[in-house]
C-alpha positions, 0 to 999 in steps of 0.5 A: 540725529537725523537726515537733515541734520547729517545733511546740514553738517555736511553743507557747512562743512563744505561750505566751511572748506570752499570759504577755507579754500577760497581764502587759502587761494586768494591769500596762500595759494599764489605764495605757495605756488611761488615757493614751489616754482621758485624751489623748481626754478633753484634746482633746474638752475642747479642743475644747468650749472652742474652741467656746465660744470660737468662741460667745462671739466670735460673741455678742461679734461681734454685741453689737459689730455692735449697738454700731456700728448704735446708734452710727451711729443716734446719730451720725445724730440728732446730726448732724440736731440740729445741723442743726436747730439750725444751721437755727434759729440761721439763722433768729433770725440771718436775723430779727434782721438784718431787724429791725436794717435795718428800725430802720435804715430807720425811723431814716434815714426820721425823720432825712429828715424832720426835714432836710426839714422843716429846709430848709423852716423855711430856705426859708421864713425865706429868702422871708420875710428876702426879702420884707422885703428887698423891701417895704423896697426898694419903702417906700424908693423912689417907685416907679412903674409900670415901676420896680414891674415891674422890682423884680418881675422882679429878686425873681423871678430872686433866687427862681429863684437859691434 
């Protein structure tokens, strides 16, 4: 094998990859280049979306975070207001108490009057009773000096009895 026969392999075999060449790009060329573009094109598009996504969850992310701050804010004022109301509830409870004792104190004091005063009507219907007893005793006997003394000292230990 000579020069010129090396030479020739070599001219068809170029000549053999330009005219596969040629045909792959006027027949494959355009559809692989497509393929490749439209592949390039689907992930970019994929990752647009990925990155929407990965927007959305942040704002969503943030629209919840809110969400739980007002929640706790909320929950904050409800638990004051049921503590003010709880608050207030003690209070009126608290009044009304003192209110029914001070009746109470008022109604036991009235009624210790009205005992009191009882007794001395008693008290004083008993001397009185006794005192008739007695000028009834001293009408009945003759009395003399030392017979007077002795119905007093006797009226006067009956007394000390009551």
């Amino acid at each position: 094998m000579g020069n010129k026969e090396i030479l020739s392999e070599i001219i068809v075999q170029v000549l053999g990859f330009g005219l596969v060449f040629l045909i792959l790009k006027y027949f494959a060329w355009g559809k692989l280049l497509g393929a490749i573009e439209a592949r390039r094109k689907k992930i970019e598009d994929e990752f647009l979306a990925i990155e929407r996504q990965k927007e959305s969850l942040e704002g969503l992310e943030k629209d919840y975070r809110k969400k739980l701050e007002n929640i706790d804010r909320e929950a904050r004022l409800k638990i004051q207001e049921a503590s003010n109301a709880g608050l207030a509830l003690s209070r009126d409870i608290q009044e009304k108490a003192r209110l029914d004792s001070q009746k109470l104190i008022e109604r036991a004091q009235g009624e210790i009057e009205r005992d009191l005063a009882q007794a001395r009507l008693k008290f004083r219907d008993e001397v009185v009773e006794l005192s008739g007893l007695m000028t009834e005793k001293i009408i009945r006997q003759k009395l003399n000096e030392a017979e007077h003394k002795k119905l007093v000292e006797q009226f006067i230990k009956e007394m000390e009895k009551v």
